[in-house]
N, C-alpha and C positions, 0 to 999 in steps of 0.2 A: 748652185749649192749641192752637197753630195747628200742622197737619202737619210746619210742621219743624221746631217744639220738640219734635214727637212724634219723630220721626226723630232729633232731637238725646240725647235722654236714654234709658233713664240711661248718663250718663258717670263714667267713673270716671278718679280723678286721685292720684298719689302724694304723700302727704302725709307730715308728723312728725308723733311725739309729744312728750310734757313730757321724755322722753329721749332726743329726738334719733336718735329708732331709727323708720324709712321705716313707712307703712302704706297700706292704700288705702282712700279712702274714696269711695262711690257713693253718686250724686245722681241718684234716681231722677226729680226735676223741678227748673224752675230755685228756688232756694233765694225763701221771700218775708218769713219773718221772722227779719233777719239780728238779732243782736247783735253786734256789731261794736266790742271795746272799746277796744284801745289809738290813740291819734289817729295815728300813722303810717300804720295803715293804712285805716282809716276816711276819712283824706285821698283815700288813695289808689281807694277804695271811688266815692266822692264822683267823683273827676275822670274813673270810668269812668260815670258819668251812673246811680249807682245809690241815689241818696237813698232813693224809695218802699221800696226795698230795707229796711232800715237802721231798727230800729223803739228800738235804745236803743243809748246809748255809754257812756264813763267813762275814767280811765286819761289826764288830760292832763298834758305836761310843758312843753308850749311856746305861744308864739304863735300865733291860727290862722292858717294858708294865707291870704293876705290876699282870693284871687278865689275861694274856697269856705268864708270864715268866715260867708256867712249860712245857707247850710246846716247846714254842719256847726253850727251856736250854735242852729238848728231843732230839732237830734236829743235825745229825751228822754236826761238825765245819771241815772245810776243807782247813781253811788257818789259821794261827797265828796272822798273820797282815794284814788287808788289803784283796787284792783280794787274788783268789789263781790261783795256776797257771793252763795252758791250758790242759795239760796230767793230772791235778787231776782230772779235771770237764772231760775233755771224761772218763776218766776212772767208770765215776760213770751212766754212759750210759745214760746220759739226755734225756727228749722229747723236753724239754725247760726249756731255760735259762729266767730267770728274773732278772734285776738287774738297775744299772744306765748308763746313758751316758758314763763315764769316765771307766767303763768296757769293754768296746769294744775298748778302746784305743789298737794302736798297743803293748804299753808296757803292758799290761793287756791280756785280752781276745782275741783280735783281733776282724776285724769285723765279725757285722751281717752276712753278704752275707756269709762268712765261713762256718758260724756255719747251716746257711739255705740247704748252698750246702748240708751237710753231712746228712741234713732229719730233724735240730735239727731246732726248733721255738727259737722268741728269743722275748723278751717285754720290751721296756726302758720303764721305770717311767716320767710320761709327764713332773713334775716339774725336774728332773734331766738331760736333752736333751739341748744341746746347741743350740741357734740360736730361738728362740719361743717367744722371745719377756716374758713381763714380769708373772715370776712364780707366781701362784695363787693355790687360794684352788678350783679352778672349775675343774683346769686340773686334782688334786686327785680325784673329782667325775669322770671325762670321765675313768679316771683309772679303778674307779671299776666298773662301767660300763661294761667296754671291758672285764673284767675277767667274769661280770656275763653270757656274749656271748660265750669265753673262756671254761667256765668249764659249760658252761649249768646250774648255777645255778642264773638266772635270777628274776626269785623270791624272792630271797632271797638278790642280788645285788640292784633291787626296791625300798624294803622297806627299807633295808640300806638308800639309797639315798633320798630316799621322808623322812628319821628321821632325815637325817642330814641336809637338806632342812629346817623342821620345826621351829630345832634346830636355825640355821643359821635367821632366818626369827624373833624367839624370841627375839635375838639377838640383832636383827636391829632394833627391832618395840621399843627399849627401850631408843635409843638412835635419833631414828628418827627426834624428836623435834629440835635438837640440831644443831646451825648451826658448820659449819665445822669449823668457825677461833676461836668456842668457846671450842671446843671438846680440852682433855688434851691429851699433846705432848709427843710422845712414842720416846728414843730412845735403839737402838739396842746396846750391849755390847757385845763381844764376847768372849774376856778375855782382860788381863793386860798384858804389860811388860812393864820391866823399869817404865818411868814417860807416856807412851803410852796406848791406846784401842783400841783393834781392832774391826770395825766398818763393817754392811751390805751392802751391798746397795739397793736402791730405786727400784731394778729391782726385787732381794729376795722373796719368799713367806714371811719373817717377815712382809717383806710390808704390803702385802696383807691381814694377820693376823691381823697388828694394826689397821690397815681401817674397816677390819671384826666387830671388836672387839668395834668400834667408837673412835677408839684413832685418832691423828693427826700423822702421819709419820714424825719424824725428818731426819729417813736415807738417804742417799743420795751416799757415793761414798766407795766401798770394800776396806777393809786396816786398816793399822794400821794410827792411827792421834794422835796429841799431846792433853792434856790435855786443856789447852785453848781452843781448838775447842769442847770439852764436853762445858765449862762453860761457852761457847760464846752460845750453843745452849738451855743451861740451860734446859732438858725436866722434864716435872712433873713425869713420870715416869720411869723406866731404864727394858728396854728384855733382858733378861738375859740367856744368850747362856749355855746349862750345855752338858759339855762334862765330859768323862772317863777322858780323861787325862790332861781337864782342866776343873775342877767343879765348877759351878756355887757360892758355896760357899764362894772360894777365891776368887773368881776377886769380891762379893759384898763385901767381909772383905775387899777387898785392894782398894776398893771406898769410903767404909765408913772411914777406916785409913788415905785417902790422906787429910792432910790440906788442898792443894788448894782446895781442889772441896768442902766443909762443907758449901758454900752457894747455891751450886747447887738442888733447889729445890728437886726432886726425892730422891737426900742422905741426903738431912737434916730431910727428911717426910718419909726415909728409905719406899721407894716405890716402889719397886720392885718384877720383876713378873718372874719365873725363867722358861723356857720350854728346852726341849731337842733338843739334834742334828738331832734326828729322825724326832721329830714334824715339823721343818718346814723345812728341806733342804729334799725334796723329798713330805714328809705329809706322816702321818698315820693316826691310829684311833687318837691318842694323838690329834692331832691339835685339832678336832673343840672342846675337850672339854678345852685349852690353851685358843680359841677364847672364850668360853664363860667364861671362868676363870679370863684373862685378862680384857673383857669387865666388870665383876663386881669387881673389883681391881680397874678399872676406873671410875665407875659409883657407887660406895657404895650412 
């Protein structure tokens, strides 16, 4: 190691567990074989120039990143669906696990403390942690933050965050005039069934993205709801959830197809703004450019 990775570790950083209860974990060197599973943050892993990092993944719901899909499509896949199980990941000798909340379920991974006891580090993604109160795109900055402690690459974590900062700040200074009851009404779609939509809720990073973004939040409560309750909320524009195995695509064909809803502002002005599952259930790099995306879809 060179003197000021010597000087730099071990650092230690506050992390969660599978229950959303704070801990800390110490990295006595910089991490070199990561597991890295769910793709939000593996993107994210990626855009801070940490491929060699990054020895296996798994856990995909979306599209990749289109300027880090040859990488990320490099990294060995270690589950089919979903997580993988607990003898693939030891077997691939981790230093540390990276992933979400719902991976350290007992039916999953198991806990943190487990995988601590055995020497292995572990980092839930702030926006994926139960119990934290409502998901935002600030807890994606403390995120990379901690990685730039993490991997000693702090510099480079900085000017990330002071671009996405400016970025963020552009953002707002465009829409600043505008009072809140005047700002146009976002709401969240997630897919279709039957004569149903499945719907965010108010607590979501979507939230915090359409507020970013200067939209008005219609969402309010997770689930599916009847159609009435879209044209009862009538929003000017519709976020548009695109997953693998349900694309964004279809559920706006099957908004614009449904008669009842043709006087619902958003489908008649076919207004719609489509982000990934990556971008806002967890954040990657995707989001802030969604925020500034959406924000000029709102604000032409």
């Amino acid at each position: 190691e060179s003197p000021a990775a010597e000087a730099h570790y071990p650092v230690t950083i506050t992390s969660y567990n599978e229950n959303g209860e704070t801990y800390t974990q110490t990295f006595d060197q910089c991490p070199e074989r990561v597991v890295s599973i769910s793709q939000a943050n593996t993107e994210l892993l990626l855009a801070l120039g940490l491929r060699d990092k990054i020895i296996a993944t798994a856990h995909r719901f979306s599209p990749v990143y289109e300027p880090l899909a040859e990488e990320y499509n490099s990294i060995p896949f270690i589950a089919e669906k979903g997580y993988p199980a607990k003898e693939v990941v030891l077997d691939q000798e981790p230093d540390m696990i990276v992933g979400w909340g719902s991976l350290f379920a007992d039916d999953a991974l198991g806990a943190t403390s487990d995988w601590n006891a055995r020497g292995i580090n572990t980092y839930l993604m702030k926006n994926t942690v139960s119990g934290l109160g409502k998901r935002n795109f600030e807890f994606l900055i403390q995120d990379i933050e901690n990685f730039g402690k993490i991997f000693d690459i702090e510099e480079k974590t900085d000017a990330l965050v002071a671009d996405i900062r400016s970025r963020l700040a552009a953002v707002e200074a465009r829409t600043a005039d505008i009072p809140e009851d005047e700002r146009p009404t976002v709401l969240t779609v997630q897919m279709l069934k039957d004569n149903e939509w499945f719907a965010r809720a108010d607590t979501d990073l979507t939230a915090n993205i359409i507020e970013l973004a200067g939209g008005k939040c219609l969402d309010e409560e997770y689930g599916y709801a009847s159609m009435e309750v879209l044209i009862d909320k009538n929003p000017d524009a519709i976020l548009v959830i695109d997953r693998e195995t349900k694309p964004a695509a279809d559920t706006i064909q099957g908004l614009l197809d449904n008669p009842a809803l043709q006087e619902v502002t958003a489908i008649k002005n076919q207004n719609f703004y489509t982000i990934t599952h990556v971008s806002f259930y967890c954040g990657s790099m995707q989001t802030i450019e969604d925020i500034e995306g959406l924000s000029e879809m709102l604000h032409k």
